[in-house]
C-alpha positions as CSV (number, residue, x, y, z in Angstrom):
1,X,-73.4,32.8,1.6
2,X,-75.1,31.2,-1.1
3,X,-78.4,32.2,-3.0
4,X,-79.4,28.5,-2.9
5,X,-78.5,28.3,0.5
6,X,-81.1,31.2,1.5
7,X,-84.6,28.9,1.2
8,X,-82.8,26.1,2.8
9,X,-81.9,28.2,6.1
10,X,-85.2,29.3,6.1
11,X,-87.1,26.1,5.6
12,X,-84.7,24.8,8.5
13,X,-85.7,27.6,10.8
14,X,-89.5,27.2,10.6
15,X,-89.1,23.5,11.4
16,X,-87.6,24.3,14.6
C-alpha cells in the first residue's frame, strides 16, 4: 500500500 493512499482510506472511512 501506498503512503499517499493512507489519508485517502481514512478520509473514506469517516465519511461512511
Amino acid at each position: 500500500m501506498v503512503v499517499s493512499e493512507v489519508p485517502l482510506l481514512l478520509t473514506q472511512a469517516s465519511q461512511l
